[in-house]
PDB file of the backbone (N, CA, C, O) and the ligand in Angstrom, with CONECT records:
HET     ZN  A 101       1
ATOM      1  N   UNK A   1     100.247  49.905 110.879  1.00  0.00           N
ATOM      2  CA  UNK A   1     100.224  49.130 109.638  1.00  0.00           C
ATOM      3  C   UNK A   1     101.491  49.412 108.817  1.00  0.00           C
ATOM      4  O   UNK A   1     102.001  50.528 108.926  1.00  0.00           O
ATOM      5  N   UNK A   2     102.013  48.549 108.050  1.00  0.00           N
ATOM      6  CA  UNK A   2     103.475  48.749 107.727  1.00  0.00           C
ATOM      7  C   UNK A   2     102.890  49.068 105.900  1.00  0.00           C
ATOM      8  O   UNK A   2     102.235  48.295 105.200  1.00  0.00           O
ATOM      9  N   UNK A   3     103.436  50.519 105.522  1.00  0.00           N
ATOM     10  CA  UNK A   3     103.582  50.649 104.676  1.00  0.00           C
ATOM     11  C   UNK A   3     103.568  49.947 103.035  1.00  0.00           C
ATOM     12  O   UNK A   3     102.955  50.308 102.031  1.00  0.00           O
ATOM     13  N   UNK A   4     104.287  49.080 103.208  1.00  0.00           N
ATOM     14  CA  UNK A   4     104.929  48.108 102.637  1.00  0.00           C
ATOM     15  C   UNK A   4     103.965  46.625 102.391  1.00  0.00           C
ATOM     16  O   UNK A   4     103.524  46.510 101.248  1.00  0.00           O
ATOM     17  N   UNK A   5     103.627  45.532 103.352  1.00  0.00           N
ATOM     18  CA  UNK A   5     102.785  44.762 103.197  1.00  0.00           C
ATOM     19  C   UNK A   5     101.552  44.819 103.282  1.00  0.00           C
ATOM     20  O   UNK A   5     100.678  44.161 102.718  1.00  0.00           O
ATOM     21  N   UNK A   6     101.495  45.809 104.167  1.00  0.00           N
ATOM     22  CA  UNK A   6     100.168  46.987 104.518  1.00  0.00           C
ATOM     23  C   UNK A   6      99.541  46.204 105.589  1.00  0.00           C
ATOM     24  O   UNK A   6      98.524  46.689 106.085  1.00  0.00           O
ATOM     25  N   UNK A   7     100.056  44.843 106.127  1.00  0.00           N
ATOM     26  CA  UNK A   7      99.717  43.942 107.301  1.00  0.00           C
ATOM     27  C   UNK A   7     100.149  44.913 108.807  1.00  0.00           C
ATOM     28  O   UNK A   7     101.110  45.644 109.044  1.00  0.00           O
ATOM     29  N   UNK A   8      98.913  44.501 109.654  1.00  0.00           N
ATOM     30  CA  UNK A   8      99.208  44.883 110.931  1.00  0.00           C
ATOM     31  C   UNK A   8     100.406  44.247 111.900  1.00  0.00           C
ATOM     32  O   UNK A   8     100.700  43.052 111.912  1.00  0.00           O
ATOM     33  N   UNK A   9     101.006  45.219 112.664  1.00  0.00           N
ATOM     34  CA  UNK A   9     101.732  44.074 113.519  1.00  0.00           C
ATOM     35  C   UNK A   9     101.718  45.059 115.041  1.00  0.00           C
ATOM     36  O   UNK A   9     101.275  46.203 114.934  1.00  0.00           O
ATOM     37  N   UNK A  10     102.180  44.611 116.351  1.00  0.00           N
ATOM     38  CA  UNK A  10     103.030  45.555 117.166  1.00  0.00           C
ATOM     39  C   UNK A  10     103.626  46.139 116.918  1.00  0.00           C
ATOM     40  O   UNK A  10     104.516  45.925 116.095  1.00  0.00           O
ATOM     41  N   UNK A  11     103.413  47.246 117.558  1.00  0.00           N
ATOM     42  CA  UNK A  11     103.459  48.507 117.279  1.00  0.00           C
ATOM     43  C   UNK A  11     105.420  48.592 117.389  1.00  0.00           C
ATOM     44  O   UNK A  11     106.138  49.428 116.842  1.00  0.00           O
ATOM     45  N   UNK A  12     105.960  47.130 118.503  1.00  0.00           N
ATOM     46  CA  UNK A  12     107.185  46.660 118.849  1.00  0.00           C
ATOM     47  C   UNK A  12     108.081  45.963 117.748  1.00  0.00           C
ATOM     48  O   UNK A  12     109.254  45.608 117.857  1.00  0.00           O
ATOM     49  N   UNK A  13     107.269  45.862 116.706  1.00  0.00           N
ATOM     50  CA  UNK A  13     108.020  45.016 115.421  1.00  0.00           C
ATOM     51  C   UNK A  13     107.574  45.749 114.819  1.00  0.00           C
ATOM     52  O   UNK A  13     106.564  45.407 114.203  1.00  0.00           O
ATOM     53  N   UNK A  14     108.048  47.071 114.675  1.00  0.00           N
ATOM     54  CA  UNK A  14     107.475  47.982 113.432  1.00  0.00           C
ATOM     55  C   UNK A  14     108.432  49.103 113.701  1.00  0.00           C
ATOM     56  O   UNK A  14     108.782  49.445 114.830  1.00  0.00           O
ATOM     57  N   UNK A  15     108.909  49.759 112.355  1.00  0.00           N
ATOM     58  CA  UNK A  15     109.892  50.650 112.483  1.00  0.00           C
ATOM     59  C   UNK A  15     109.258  52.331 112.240  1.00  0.00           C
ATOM     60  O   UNK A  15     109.040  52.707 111.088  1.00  0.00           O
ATOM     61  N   UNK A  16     109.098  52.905 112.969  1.00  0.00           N
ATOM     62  CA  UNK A  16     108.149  54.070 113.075  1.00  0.00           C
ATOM     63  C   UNK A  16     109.437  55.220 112.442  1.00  0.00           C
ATOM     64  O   UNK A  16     110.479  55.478 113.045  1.00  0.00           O
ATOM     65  N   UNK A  17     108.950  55.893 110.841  1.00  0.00           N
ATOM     66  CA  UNK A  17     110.096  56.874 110.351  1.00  0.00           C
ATOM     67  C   UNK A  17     108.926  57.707 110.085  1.00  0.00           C
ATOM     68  O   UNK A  17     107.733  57.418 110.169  1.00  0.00           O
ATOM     69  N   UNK A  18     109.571  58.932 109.707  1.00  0.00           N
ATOM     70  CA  UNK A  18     109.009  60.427 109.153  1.00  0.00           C
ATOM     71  C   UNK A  18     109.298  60.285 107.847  1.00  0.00           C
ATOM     72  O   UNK A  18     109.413  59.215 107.249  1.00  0.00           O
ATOM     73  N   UNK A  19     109.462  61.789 107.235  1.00  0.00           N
ATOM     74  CA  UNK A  19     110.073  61.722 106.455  1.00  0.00           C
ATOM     75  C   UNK A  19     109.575  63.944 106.045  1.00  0.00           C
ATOM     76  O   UNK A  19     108.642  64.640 105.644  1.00  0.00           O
ATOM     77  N   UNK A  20     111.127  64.070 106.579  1.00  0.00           N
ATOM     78  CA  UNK A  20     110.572  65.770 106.274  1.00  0.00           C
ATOM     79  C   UNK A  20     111.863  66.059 105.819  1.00  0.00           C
ATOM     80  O   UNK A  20     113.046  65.802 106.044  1.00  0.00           O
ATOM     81  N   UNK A  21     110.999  66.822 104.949  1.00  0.00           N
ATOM     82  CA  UNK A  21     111.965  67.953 103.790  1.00  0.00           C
ATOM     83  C   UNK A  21     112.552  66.830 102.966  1.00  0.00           C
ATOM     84  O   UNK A  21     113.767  66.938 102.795  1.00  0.00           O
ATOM     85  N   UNK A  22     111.961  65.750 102.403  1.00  0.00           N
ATOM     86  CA  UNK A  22     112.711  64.601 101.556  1.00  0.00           C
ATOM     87  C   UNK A  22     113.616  63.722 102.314  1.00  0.00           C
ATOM     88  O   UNK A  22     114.325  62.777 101.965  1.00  0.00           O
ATOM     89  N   UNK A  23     113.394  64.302 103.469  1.00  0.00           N
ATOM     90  CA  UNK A  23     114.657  63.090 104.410  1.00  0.00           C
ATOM     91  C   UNK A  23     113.830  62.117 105.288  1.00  0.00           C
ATOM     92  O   UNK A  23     113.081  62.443 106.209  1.00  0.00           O
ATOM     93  N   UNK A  24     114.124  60.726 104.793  1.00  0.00           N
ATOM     94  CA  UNK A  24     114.040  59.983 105.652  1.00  0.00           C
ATOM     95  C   UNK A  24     114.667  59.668 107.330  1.00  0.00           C
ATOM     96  O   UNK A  24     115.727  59.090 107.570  1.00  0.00           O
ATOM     97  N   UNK A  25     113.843  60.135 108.206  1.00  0.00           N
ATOM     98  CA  UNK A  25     114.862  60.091 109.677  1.00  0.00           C
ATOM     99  C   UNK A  25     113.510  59.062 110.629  1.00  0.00           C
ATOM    100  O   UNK A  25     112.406  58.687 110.235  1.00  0.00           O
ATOM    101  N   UNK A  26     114.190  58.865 111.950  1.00  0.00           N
ATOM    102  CA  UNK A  26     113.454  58.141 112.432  1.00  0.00           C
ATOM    103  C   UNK A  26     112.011  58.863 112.902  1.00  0.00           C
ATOM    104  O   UNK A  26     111.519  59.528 111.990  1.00  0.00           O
ATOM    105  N   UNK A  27     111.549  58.860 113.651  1.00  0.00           N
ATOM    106  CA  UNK A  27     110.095  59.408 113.772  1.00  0.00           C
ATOM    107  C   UNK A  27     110.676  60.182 115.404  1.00  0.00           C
ATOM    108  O   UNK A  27     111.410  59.723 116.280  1.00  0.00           O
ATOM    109  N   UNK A  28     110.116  61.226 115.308  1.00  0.00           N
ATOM    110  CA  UNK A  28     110.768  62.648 116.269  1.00  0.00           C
ATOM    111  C   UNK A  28     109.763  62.442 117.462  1.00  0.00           C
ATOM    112  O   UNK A  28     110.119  62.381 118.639  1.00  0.00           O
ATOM    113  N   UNK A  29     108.433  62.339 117.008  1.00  0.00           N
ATOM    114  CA  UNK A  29     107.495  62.312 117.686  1.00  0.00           C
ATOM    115  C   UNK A  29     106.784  63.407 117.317  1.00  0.00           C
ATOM    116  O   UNK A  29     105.624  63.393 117.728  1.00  0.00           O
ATOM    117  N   UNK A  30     107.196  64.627 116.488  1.00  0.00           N
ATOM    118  CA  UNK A  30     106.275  64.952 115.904  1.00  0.00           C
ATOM    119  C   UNK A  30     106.000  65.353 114.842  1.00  0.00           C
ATOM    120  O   UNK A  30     106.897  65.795 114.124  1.00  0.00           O
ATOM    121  N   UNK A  31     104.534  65.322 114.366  1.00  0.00           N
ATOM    122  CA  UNK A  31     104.351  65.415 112.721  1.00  0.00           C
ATOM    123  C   UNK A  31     103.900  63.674 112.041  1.00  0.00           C
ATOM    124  O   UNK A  31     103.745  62.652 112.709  1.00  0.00           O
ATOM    125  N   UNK A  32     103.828  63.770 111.135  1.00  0.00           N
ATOM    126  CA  UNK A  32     103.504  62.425 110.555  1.00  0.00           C
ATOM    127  C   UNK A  32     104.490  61.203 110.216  1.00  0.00           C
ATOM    128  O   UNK A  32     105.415  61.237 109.405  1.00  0.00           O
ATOM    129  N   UNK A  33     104.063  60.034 111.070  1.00  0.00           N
ATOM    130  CA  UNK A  33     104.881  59.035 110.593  1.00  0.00           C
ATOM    131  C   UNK A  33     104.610  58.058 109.857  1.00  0.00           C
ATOM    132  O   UNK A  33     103.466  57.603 109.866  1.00  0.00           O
ATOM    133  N   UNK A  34     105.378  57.634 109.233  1.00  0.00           N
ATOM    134  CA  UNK A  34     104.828  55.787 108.833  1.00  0.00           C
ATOM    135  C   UNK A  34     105.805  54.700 109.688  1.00  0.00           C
ATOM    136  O   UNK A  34     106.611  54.915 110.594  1.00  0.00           O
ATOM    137  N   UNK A  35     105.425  53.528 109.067  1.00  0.00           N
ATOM    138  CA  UNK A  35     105.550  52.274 109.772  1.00  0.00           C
ATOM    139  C   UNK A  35     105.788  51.330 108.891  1.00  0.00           C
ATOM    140  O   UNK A  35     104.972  51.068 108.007  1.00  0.00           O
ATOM    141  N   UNK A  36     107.003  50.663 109.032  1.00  0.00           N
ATOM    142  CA  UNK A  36     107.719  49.391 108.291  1.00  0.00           C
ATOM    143  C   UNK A  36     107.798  47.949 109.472  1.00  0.00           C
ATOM    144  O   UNK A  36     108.241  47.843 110.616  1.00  0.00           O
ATOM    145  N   UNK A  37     107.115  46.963 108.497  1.00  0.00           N
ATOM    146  CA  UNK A  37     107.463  45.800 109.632  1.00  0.00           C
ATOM    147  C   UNK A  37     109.322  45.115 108.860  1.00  0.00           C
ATOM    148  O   UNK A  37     109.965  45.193 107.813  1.00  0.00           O
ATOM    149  N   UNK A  38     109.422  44.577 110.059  1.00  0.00           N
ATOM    150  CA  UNK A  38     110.434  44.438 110.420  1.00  0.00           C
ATOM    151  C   UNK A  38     111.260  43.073 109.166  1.00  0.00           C
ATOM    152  O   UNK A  38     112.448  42.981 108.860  1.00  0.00           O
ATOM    153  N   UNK A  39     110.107  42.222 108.710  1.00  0.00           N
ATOM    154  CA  UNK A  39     110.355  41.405 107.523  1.00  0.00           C
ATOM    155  C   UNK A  39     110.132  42.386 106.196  1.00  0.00           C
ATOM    156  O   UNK A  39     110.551  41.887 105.151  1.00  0.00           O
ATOM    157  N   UNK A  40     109.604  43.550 106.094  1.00  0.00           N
ATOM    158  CA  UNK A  40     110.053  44.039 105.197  1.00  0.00           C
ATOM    159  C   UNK A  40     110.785  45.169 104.559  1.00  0.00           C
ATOM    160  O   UNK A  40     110.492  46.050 103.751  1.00  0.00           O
ATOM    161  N   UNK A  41     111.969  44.773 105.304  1.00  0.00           N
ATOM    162  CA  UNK A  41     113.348  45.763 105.399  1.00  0.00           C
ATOM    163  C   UNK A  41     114.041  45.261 104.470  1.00  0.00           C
ATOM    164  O   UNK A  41     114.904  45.987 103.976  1.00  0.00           O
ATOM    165  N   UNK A  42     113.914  44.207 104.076  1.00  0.00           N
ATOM    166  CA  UNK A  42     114.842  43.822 103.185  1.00  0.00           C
ATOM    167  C   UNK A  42     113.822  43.067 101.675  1.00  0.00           C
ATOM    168  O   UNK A  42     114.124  42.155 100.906  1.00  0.00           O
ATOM    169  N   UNK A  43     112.634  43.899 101.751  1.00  0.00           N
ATOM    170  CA  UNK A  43     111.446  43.425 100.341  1.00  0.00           C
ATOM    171  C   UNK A  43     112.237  44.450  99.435  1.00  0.00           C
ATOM    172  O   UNK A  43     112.870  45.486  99.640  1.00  0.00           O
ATOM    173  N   UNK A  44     111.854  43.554  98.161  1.00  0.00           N
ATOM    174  CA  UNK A  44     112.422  44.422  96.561  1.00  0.00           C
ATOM    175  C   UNK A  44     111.469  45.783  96.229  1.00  0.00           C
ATOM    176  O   UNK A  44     111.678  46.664  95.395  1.00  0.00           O
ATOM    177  N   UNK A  45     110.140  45.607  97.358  1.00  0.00           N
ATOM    178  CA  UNK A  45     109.335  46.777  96.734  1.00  0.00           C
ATOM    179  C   UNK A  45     109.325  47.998  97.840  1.00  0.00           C
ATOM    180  O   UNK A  45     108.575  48.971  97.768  1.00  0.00           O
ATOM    181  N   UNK A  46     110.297  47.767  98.878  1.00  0.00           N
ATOM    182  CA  UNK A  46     110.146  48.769  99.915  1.00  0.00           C
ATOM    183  C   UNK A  46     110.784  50.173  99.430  1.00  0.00           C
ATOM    184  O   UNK A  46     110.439  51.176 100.054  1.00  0.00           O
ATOM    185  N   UNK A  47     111.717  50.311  98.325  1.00  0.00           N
ATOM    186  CA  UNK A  47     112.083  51.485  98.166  1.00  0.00           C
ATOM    187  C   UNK A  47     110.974  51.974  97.022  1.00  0.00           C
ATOM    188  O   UNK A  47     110.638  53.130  96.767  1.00  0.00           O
ATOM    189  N   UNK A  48     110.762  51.404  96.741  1.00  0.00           N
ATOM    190  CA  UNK A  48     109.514  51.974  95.753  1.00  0.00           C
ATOM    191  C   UNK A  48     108.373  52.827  96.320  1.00  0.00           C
ATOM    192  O   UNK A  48     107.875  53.878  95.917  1.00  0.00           O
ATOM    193  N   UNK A  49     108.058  51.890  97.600  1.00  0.00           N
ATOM    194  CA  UNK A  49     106.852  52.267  98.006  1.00  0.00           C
ATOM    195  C   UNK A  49     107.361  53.634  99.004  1.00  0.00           C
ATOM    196  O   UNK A  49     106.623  54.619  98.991  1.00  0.00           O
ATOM    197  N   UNK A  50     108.970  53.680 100.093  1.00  0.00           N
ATOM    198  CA  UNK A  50     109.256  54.872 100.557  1.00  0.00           C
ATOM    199  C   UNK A  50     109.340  56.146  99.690  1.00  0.00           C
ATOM    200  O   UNK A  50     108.891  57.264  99.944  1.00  0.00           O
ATOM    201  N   UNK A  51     110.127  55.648  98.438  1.00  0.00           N
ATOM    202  CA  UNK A  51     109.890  57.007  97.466  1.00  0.00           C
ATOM    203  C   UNK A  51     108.955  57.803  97.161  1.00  0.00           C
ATOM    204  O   UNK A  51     109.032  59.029  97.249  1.00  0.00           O
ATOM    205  N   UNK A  52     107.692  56.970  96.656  1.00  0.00           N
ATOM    206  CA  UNK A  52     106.477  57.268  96.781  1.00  0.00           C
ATOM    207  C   UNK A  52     105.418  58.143  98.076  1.00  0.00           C
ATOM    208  O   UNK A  52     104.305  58.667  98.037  1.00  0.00           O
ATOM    209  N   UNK A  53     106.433  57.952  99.124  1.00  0.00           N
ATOM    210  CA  UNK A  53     105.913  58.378 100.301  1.00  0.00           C
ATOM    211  C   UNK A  53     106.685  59.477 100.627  1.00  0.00           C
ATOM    212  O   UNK A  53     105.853  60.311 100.986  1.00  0.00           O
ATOM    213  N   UNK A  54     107.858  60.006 100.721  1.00  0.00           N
ATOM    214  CA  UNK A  54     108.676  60.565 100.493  1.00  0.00           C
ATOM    215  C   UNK A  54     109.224  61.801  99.406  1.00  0.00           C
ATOM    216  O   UNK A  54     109.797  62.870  99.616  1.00  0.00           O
ATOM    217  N   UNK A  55     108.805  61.180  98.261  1.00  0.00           N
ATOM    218  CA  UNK A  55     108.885  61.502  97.174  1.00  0.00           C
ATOM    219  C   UNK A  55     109.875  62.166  96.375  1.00  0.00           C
ATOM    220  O   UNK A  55     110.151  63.089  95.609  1.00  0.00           O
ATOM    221  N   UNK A  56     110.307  60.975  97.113  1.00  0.00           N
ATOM    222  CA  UNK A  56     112.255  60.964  96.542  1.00  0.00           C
ATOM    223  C   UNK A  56     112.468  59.908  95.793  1.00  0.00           C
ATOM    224  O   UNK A  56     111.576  59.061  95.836  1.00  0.00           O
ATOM    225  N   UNK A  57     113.433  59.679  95.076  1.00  0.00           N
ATOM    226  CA  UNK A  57     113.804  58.681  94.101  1.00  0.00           C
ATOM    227  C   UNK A  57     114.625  57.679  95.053  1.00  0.00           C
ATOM    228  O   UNK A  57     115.633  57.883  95.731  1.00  0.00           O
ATOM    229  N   UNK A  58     113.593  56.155  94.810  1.00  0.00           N
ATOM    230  CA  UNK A  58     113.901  54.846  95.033  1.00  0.00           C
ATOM    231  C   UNK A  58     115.416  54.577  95.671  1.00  0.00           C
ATOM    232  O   UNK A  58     115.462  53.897  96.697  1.00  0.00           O
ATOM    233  N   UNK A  59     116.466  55.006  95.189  1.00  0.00           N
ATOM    234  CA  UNK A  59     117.528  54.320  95.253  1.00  0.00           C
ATOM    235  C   UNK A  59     118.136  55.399  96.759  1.00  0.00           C
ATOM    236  O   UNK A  59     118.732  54.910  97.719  1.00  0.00           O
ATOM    237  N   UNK A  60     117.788  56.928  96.611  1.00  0.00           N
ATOM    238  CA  UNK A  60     117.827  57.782  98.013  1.00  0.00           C
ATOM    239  C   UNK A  60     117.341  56.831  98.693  1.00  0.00           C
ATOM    240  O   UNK A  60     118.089  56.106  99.351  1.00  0.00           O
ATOM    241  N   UNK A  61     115.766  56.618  98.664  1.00  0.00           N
ATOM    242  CA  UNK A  61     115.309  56.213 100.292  1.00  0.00           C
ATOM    243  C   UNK A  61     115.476  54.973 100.720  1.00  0.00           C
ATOM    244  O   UNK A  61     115.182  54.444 101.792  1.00  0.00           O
ATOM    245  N   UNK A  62     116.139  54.441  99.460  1.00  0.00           N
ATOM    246  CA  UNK A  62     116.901  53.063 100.454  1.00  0.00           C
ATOM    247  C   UNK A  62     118.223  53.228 101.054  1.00  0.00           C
ATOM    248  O   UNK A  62     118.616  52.570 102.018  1.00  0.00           O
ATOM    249  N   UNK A  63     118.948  54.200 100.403  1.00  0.00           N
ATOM    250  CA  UNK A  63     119.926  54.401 101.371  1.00  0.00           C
ATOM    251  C   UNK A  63     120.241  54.824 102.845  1.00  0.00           C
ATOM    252  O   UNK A  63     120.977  54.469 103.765  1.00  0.00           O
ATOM    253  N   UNK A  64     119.199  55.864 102.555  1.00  0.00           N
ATOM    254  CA  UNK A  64     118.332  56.514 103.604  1.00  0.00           C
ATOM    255  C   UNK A  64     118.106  55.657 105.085  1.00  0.00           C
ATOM    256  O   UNK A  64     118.426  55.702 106.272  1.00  0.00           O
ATOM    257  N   UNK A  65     117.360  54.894 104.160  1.00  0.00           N
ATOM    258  CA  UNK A  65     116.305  53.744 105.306  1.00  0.00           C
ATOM    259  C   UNK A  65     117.893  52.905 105.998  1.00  0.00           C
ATOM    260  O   UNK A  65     118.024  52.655 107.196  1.00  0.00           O
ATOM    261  N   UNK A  66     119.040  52.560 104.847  1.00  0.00           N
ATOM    262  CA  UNK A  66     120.168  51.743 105.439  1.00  0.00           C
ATOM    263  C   UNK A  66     120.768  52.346 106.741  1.00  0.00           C
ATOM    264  O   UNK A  66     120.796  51.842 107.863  1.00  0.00           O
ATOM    265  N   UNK A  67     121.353  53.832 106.219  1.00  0.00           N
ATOM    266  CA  UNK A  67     121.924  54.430 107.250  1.00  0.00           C
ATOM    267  C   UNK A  67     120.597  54.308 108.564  1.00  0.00           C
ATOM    268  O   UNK A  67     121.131  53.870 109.582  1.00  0.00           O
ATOM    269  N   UNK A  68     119.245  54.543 108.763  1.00  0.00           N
ATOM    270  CA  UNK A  68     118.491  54.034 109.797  1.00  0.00           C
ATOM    271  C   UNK A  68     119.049  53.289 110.592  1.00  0.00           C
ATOM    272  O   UNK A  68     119.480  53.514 111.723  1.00  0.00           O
ATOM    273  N   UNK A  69     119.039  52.264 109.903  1.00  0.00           N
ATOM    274  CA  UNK A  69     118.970  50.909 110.304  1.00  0.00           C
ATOM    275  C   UNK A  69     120.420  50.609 110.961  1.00  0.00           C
ATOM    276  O   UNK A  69     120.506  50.200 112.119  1.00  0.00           O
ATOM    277  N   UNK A  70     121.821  50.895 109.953  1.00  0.00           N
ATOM    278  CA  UNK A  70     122.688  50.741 110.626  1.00  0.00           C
ATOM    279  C   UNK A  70     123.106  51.692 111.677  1.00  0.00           C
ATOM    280  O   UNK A  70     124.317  51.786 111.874  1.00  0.00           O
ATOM    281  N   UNK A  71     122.504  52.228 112.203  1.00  0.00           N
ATOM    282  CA  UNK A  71     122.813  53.676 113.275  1.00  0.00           C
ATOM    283  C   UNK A  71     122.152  53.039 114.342  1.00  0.00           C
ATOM    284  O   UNK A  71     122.000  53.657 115.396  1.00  0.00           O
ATOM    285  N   UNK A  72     121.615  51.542 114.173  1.00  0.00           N
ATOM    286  CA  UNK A  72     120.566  51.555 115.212  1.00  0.00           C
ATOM    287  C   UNK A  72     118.803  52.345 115.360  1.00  0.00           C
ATOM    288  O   UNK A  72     118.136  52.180 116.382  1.00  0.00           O
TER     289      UNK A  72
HETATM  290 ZN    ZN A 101     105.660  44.891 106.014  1.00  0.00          ZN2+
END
């Protein structure tokens, strides 16, 4: 379930991250992850809701989530 819209999707259109010691990284395989669908990578409320999860300030875990994303 994606974080964010809180809608189900494949498990294949969903971006599986962690988030330890305040850092957003991709998901290791172990420990706890969440899940972003793939239309909402670019929603106005996704850094809100990673901060919150995270519990880092908004404007970190979108940067965060960018470098993700652009690293592949
Ligand atoms: Zn979503």
């Amino acid at each position: 379930m994606c974080i964010n819209c809180k809608e189900r999707f494949l498990q294949k259109d969903l971006l599986r991250l962690q988030c330890v010691n305040k850092k957003i990284t991709k998901h290791s395989g172990i420990g706890r992850s969440f899940y972003i669908c793939k239309k909402c990578l670019n929603d106005k409320n996704l850094a809100k809701n990673l901060a919150k999860i995270c519990k880092i300030d908004p404007k970190t875990a979108l940067k965060m989530l960018k470098e993700i994303i652009d690293n592949g």
